[in-house]
Every structure is written in structure tokens, then in C-alpha cells.
C-alpha positions as semicolon CSV with decimal commas, in nm:
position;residue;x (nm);y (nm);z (nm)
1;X;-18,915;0,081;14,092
2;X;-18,731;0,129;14,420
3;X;-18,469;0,391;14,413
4;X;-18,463;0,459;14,023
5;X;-18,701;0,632;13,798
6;X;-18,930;0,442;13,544
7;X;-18,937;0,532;13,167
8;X;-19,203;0,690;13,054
9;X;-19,365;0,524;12,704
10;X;-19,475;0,741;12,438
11;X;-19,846;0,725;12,376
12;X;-19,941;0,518;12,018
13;X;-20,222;0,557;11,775
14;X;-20,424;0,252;11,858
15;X;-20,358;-0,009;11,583
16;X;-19,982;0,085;11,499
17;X;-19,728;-0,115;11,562
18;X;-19,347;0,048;11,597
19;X;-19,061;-0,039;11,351
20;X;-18,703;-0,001;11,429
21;X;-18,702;0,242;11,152
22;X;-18,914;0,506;11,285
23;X;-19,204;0,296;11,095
24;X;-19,535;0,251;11,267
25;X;-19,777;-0,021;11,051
26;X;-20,124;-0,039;11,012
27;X;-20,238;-0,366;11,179
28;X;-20,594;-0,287;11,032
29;X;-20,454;-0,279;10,674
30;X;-20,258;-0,649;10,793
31;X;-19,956;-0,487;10,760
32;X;-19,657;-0,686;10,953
33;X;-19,318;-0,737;10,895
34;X;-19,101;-1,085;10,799
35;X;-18,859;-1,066;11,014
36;X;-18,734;-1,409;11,053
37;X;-18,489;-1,525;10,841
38;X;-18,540;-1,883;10,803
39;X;-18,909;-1,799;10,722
40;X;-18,768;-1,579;10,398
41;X;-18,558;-1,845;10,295
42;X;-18,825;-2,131;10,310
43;X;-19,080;-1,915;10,084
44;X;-18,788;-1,819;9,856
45;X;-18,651;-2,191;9,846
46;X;-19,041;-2,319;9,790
47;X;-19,098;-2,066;9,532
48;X;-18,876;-2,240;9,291
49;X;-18,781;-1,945;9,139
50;X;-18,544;-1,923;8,853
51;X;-18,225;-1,727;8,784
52;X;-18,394;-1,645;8,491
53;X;-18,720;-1,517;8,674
54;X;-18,934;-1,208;8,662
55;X;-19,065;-1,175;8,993
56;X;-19,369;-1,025;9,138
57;X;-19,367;-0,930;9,498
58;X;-19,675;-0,770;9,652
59;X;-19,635;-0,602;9,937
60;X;-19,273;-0,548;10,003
61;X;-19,289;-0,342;10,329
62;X;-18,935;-0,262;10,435
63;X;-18,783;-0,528;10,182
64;X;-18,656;-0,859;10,386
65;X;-18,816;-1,120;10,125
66;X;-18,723;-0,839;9,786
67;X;-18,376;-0,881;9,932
68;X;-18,363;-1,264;9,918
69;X;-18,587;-1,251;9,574
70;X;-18,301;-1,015;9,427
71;X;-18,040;-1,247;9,499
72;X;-18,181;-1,545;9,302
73;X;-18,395;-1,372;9,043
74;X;-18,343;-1,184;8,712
75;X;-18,575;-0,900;8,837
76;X;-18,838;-0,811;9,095
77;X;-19,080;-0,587;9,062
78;X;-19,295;-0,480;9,391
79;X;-19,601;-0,342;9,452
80;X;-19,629;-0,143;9,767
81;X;-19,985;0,074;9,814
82;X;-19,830;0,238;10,130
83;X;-19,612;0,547;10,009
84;X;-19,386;0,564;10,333
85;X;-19,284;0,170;10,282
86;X;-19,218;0,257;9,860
87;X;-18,991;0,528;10,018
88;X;-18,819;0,292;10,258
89;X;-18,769;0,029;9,967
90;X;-18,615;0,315;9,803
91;X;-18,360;0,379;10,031
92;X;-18,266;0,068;10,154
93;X;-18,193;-0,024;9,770
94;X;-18,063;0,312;9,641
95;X;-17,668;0,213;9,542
96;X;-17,677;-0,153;9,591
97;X;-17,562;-0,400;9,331
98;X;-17,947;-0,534;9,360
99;X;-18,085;-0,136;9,244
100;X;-18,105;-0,152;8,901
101;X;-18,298;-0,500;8,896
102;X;-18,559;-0,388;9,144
103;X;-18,882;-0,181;8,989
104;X;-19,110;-0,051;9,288
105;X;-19,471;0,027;9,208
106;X;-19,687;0,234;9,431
107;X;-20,027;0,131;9,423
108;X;-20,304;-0,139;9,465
109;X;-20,162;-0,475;9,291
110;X;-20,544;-0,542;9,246
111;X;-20,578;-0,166;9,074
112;X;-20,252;-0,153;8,886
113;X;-20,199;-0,277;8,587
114;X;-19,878;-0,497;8,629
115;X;-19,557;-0,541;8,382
116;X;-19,514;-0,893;8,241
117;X;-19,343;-1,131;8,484
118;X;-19,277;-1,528;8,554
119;X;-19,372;-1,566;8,922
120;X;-19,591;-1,388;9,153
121;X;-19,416;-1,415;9,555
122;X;-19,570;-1,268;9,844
123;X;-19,646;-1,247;10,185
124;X;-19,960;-1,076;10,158
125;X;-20,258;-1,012;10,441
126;X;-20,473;-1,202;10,505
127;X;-20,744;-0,921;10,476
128;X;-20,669;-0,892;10,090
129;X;-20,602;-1,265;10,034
130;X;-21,012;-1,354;10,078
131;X;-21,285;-1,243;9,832
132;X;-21,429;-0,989;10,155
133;X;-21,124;-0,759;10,141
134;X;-21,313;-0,408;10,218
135;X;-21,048;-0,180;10,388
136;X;-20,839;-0,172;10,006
């Protein structure tokens, strides 16, 4: 750049992806973030979930589609395997009206056994959602 000094990047473990949070994911493990809004609604609204609803969410991440669950659900409970994202969940919940109806799990959903509950909603990867899933 003419005149004016560039901006150095910081190097990145190959495979990570940076969150806004301080966050890097694991594109191996198919981790990614829902970030778009009308995309949460859509899977909420064609979930057809119930005031009255237990929900399962695997795979919360940072908690953009346990939000929306939350707020039209009795209850949610998600299952998170990475410990940094159950800690985020944590947080971002921690003294909200929504807390005490949201149960986070850390673990495997396919290793854990699971609490009763009406409907199972996820966005999950697609390297767990076929019978070859080897990196879980």
C-alpha cells in the first residue's frame, strides 16, 4: 500500500475458523456457526414445535438456534461435545429469563444417555449425520 503500512494477520492453526468471540472452530469436526437469522427462524418455524415442548438441540455452538428454541419451547436441553462452546452457552445464558429452562450437556449425543424430551432440533454436521462418522 502506497504511503501507509499494511496489517499484519496473525498466523491460524490450519482448519480453524475465527469467531467474534475469541472462538476458533474445528472445520474438521464440521463445526460452523448459524448465523443468519432468517435461517434460525425457518428451522424453528418448520420444526413445529410446541409451547409445551421438550426440546433436544445437538450441537448448540455459541447458542443462535437455543435462543430462538427457548423462546417458543417449554425447555431445551443441548448437547455440546466441545467444552469451550458448553462454556460459552453458559455465559451467554447465565441471568437471562431463558436460564433456568435451558439444561446443557457436555458430551457425545450419540454416547450420552439423553433426558426424556418431545422433539429433537438441530443443525448438526454433516460428518456425524451419515453412518461413516469416524472423527467422533
Amino acid at each position: 500500500m502506497a504511503g501507509g503500512k499494511t496489517k499484519k494477520e496473525k498466523a491460524r492453526p490450519a482448519g480453524h475458523t475465527p469467531y467474534q468471540g475469541g472462538i476458533s472452530f474445528h472445520k474438521s469436526k464440521g463445526q460452523h456457526i448459524l448465523k443468519n437469522p432468517l435461517l434460525v427462524d425457518s428451522i424453528v418455524q418448520k420444526s413445529g414445535i410446541k409451547s409445551t415442548d421438550v426440546i433436544l438441540e445437538i450441537g448448540p455452538g455459541t447458542g443462535n438456534l437455543t435462543k430462538k428454541l427457548l423462546e417458543v419451547g417449554k425447555r431445551v436441553i443441548a448437547v455440546e461435545i466441545d467444552a469451550r462452546m458448553v462454556l460459552e452457552l453458559q455465559r451467554r445464558f447465565q441471568g437471562t429469563p431463558h436460564s433456568n429452562r435451558l439444561q446443557v450437556i457436555q458430551g457425545d449425543v450419540l454416547k450420552t444417555e439423553l433426558p426424556y424430551f418431545d422433539i429433537c432440533v438441530a443443525n448438526i454436521p454433516y460428518q456425524i449425520s451419515s453412518p461413516s462418522h469416524s472423527s467422533y
